[in-house]
C-alpha positions as CSV (number, residue, x, y, z in Angstrom):
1,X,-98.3,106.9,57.6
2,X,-99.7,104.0,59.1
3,X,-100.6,101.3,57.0
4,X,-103.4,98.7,58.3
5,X,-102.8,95.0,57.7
6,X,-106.2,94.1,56.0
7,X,-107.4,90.3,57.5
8,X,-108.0,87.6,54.6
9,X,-109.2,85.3,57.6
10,X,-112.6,86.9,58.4
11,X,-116.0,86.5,56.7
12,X,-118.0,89.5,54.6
13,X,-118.7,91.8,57.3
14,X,-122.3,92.0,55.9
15,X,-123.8,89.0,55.2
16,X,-127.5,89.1,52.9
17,X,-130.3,87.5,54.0
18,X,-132.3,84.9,52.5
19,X,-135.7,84.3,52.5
20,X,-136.9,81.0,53.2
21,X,-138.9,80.0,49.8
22,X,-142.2,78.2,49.4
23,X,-140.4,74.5,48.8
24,X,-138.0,75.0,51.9
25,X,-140.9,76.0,53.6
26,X,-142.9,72.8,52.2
27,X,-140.1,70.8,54.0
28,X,-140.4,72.5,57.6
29,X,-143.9,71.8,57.6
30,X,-143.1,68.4,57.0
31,X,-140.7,67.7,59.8
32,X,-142.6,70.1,62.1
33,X,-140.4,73.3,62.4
34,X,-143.2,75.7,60.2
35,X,-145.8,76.2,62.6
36,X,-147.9,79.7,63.4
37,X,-146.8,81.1,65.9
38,X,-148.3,83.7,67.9
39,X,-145.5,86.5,68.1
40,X,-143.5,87.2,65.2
41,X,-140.4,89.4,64.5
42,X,-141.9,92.5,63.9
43,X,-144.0,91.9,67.2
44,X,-140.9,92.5,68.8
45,X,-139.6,95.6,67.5
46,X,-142.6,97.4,69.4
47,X,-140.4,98.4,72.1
48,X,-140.2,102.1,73.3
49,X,-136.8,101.5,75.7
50,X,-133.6,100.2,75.5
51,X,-130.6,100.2,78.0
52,X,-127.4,99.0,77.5
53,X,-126.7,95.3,79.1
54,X,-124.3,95.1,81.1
55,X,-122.1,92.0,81.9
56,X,-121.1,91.3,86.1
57,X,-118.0,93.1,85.1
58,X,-119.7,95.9,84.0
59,X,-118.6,95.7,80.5
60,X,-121.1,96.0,77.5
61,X,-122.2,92.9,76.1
62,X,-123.4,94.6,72.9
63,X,-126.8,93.8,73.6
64,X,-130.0,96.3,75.1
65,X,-132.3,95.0,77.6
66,X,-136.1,96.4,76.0
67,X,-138.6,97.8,77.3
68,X,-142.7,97.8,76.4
69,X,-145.5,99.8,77.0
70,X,-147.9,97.6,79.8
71,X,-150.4,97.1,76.9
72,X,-147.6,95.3,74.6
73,X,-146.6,93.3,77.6
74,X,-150.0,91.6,78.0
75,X,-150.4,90.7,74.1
76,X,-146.3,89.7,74.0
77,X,-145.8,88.0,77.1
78,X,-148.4,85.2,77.1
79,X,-147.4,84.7,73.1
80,X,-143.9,83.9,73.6
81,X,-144.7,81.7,77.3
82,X,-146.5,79.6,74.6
83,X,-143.6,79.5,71.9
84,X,-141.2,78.7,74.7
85,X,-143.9,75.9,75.4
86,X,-143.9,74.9,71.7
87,X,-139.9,74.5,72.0
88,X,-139.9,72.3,75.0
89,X,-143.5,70.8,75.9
90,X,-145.0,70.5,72.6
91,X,-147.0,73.3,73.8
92,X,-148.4,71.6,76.7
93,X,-149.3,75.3,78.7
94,X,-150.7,73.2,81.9
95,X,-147.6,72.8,83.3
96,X,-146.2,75.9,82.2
97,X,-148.0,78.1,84.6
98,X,-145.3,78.8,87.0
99,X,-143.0,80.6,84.2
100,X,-142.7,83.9,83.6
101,X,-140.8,86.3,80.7
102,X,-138.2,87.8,83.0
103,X,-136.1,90.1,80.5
104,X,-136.0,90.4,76.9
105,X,-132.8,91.7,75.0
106,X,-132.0,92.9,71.7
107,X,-128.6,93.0,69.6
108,X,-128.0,95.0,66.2
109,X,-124.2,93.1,66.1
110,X,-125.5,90.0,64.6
111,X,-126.6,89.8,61.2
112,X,-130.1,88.2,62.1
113,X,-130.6,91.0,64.8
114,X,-132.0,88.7,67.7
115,X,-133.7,89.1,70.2
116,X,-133.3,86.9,73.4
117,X,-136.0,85.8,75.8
118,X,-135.3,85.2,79.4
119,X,-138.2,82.5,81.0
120,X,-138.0,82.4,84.6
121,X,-139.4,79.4,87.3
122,X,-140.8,81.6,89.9
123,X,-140.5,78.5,92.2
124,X,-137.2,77.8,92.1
125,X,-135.7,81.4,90.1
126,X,-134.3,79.1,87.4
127,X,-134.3,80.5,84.3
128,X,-133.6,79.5,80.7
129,X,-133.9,81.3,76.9
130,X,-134.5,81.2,73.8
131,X,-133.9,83.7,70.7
132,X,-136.5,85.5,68.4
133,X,-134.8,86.2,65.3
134,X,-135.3,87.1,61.4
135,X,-135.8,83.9,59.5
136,X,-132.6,83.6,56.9
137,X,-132.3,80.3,54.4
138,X,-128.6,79.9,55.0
139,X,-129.3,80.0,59.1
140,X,-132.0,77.2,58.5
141,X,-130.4,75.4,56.6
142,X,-127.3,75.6,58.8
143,X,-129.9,74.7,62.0
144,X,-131.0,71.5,60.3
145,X,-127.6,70.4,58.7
146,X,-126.2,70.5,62.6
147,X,-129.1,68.5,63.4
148,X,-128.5,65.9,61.0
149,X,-125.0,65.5,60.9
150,X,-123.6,66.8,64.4
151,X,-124.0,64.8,67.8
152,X,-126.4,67.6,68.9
153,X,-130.1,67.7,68.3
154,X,-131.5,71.6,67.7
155,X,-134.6,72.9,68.3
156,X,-136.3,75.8,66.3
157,X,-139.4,76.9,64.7
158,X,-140.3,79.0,61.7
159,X,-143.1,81.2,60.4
160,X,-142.4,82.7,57.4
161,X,-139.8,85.3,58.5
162,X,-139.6,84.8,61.7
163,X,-137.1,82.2,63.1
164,X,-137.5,80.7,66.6
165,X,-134.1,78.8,68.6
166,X,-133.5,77.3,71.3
167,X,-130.4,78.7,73.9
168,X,-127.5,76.2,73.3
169,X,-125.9,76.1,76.8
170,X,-122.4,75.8,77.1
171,X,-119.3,78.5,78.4
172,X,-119.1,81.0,75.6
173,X,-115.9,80.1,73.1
174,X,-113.9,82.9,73.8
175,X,-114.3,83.0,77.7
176,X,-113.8,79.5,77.6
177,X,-110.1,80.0,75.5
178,X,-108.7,82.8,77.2
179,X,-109.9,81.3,80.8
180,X,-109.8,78.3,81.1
181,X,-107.2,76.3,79.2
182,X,-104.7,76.1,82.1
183,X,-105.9,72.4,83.0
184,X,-104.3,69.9,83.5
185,X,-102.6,68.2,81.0
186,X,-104.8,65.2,80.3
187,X,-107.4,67.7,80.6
188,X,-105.5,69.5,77.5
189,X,-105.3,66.8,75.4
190,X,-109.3,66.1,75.8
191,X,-109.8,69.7,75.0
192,X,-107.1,69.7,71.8
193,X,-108.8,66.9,70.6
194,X,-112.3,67.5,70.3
195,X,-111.3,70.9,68.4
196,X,-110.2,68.7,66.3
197,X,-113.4,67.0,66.0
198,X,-115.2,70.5,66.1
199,X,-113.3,71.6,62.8
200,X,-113.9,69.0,60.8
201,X,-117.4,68.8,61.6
202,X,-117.2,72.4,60.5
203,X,-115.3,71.7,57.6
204,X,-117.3,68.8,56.4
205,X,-120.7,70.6,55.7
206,X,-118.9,73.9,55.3
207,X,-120.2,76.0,58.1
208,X,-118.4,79.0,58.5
209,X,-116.6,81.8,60.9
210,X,-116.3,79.6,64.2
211,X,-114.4,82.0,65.4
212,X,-114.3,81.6,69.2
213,X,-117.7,83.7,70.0
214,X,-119.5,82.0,68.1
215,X,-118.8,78.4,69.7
216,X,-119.4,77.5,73.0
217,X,-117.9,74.7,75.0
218,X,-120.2,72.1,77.3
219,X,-118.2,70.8,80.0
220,X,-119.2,67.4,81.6
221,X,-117.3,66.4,84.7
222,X,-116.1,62.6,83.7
223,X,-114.6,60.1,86.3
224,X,-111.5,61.1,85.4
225,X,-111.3,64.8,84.4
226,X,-113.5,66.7,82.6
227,X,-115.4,65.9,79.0
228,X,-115.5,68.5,76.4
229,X,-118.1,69.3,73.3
230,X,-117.6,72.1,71.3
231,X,-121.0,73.6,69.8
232,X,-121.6,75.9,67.1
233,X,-124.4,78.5,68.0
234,X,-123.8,81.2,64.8
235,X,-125.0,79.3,61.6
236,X,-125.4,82.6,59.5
237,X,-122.3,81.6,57.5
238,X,-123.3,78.1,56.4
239,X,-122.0,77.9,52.7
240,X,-122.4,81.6,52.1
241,X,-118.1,82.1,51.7
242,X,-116.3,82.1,48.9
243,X,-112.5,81.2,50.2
244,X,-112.4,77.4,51.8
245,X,-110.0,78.7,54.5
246,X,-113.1,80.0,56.2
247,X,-114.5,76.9,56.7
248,X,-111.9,75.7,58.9
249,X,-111.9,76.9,62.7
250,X,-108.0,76.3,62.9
251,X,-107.8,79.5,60.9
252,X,-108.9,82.3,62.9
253,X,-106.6,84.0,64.8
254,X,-109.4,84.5,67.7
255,X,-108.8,80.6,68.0
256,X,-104.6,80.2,68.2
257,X,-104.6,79.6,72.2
258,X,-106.4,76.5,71.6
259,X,-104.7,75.8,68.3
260,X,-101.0,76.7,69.9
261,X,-102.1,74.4,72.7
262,X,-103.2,71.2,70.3
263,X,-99.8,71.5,68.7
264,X,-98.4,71.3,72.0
265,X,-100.4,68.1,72.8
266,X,-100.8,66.5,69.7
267,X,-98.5,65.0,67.1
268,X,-99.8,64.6,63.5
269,X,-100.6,61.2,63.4
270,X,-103.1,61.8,66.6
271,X,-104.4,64.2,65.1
272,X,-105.2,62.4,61.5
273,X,-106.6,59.8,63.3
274,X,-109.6,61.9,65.2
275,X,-109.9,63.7,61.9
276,X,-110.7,59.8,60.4
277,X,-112.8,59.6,63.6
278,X,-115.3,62.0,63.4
279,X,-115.9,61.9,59.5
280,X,-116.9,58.0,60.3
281,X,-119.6,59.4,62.6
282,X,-120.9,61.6,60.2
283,X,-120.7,58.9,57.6
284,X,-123.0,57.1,59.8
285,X,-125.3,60.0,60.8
286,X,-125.9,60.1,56.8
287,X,-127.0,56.6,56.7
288,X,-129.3,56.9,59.5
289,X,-130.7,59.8,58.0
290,X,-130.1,59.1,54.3
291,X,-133.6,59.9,53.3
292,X,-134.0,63.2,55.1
293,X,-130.7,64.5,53.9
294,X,-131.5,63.6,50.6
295,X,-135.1,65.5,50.9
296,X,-133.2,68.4,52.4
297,X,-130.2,68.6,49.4
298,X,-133.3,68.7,47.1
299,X,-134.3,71.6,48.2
300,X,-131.1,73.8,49.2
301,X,-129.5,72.5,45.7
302,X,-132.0,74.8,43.7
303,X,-131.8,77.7,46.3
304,X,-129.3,80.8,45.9
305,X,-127.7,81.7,49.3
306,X,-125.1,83.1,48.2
307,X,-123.9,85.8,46.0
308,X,-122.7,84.1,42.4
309,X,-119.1,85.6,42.6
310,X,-119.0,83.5,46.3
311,X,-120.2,80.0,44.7
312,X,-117.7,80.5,41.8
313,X,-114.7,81.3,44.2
314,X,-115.7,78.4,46.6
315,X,-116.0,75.7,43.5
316,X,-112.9,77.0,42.0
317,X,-111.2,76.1,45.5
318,X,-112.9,72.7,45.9
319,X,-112.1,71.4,42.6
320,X,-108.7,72.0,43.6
321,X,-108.5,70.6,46.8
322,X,-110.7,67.2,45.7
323,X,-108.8,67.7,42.5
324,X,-112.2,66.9,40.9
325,X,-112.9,69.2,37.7
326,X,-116.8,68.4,38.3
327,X,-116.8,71.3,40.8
328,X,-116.2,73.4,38.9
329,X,-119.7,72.9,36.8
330,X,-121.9,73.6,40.1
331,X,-124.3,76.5,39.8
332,X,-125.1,76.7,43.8
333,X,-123.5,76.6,47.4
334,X,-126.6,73.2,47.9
335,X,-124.1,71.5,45.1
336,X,-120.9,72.3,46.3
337,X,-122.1,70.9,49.8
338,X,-123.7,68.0,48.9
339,X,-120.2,67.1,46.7
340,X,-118.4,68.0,49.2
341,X,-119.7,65.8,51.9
342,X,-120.3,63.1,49.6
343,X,-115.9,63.5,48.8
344,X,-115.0,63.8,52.3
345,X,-116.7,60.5,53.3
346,X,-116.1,58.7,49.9
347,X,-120.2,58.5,49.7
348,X,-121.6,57.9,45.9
């Protein structure tokens, strides 16, 4: 008989949706993410085609290139020429006449089933995207944690349950691990330390399952070597796990090459000190936008993202690891957050 090691490293593999409610909602339209837009989800789903997408190797990428009826076209396309405007011109159309929709796909993998739009320049065949997808509380508040606490700045837009991003460009995680960590060495040490950085972010405001394909790396060529940022892209898993192990990238066996590879490069005391590093720049993000933070933990504090028997696990684990009983009195995944940033950084 054979017997099937079950993983105790990998998230639910069905993750529940949460609708965004009237008060998150209140916020959005403050900072400008709720706006009406004029194609929604289920505008989307009015396909009639599908093929399977293909990658240059001919492998399946797990997503379907769509297909709609001419009639669709010419109510979807101009509608989402205008969201792309909304994302990057403030929807300034006038100089958006020379783009076009190119390609639109669809995936039933990920737990917010997205759909990716491909925008074309038909004067130079450049092209860029940006993703359609159902409009989960967890994911948002994921999207606008990253943009509050991370080095990056995101992009998105909401209406009600529709969810708008932007593409974050970068080489996908797990191309990036099995392909092209034989660098040089200095090159190594660059790369071991900013997944250092990556997982403490991670860790920090408890985002979960960076595994490697859901990551992507941004390389920028420096005058000596090459400069590395690791990205998150999948925010479905922010605070929704109940085991604190899953909050911690160093954990997933789809990262060990570039885990091996920092114990290779890195000795414990480098490593504590980029840890320190990076938890003083998210100290300061927090101070420079104290009272947004604070507006946004008002909200997600009252919210239920996750199921109670997840929130009870997690708090159980936190009070341990703080060794701070107080934990262990929190009703919802927005408390265990907010404590467990304000512990990590030694905030009041």
């Amino acid at each position: 008989m054979n017997i099937i090691e079950e993983r105790n490293d990998v998230p639910s593999k069905k993750k529940i949706l949460y609708a965004v409610n009237p008060t998150l909602k209140q916020y959005l339209i403050k900072y400008d993410r709720e706006i009406k837009l004029p194609v929604l989800y289920a505008d989307m789903l009015r396909f009639n085609l599908s093929t399977p997408l293909l990658d240059k190797n001919n492998q399946d990428t797990l997503w379907q290139t769509v297909y709609y009826d001419e009639s669709e076209m010419k109510e979807l396309y101009p509608g989402l020429k205008y969201i792309y405007a909304l994302l990057h011109t403030s929807g300034r159309m006038e100089v958006m006449d020379h783009l076009s929709v190119s390609r639109i796909d669809y995936c039933t993998f990920g737990n917010s089933k997205p759909f990716r739009v491909r925008i074309i320049n038909r004067l130079n065949d450049n092209y860029d995207h940006f993703y359609v997808k159902i409009a989960d509380a967890s994911r948002v508040y994921g999207l606008e944690l990253e943009h509050i606490l991370s080095p990056n700045r995101i992009n998105y837009l909401t209406d009600d349950n529709t969810l708008i991003e932007e593409h974050i460009p970068g080489l996908p995680g797990d191309v990036f691990l099995n392909s092209y960590l034989n660098d040089t060495s200095f090159n190594q040490t660059r790369i071991s330390k900013e997944f250092v950085k990556f997982n403490e972010r991670c860790f920090v405001r408890l985002l979960g399952d960076m595994r490697s394909y859901n990551f992507v790396v941004d390389i920028t060529p420096d005058i000596e070597g090459n400069q590395y940022r690791i990205r998150a892209i999948d925010f479905d898993q922010q605070s929704y796990e109940g085991r604190l192990k899953l909050y911690l990238p160093h954990y997933f066996k789809e990262n060990n090459n570039i885990v091996f590879m920092g114990m290779e490069h890195m000795n414990e005391k480098s490593m504590l000190q980029y840890q320190q590093e990076e938890r003083s720049l998210i100290s300061h993000r927090v101070k420079l936008a104290h009272y947004r933070l604070k507006e946004i933990f008002s909200v997600m504090v009252q919210d239920d993202i996750a199921p109670e028997e997840k929130v009870i696990a997690l708090r159980e684990e936190l009070a341990k690891y703080h060794k701070m009983p107080k934990f262990k009195k929190m009703t919802t995944m927005g408390m265990l957050v907010k404590e467990h940033l304000h512990a990590c950084l030694f905030l009041k």
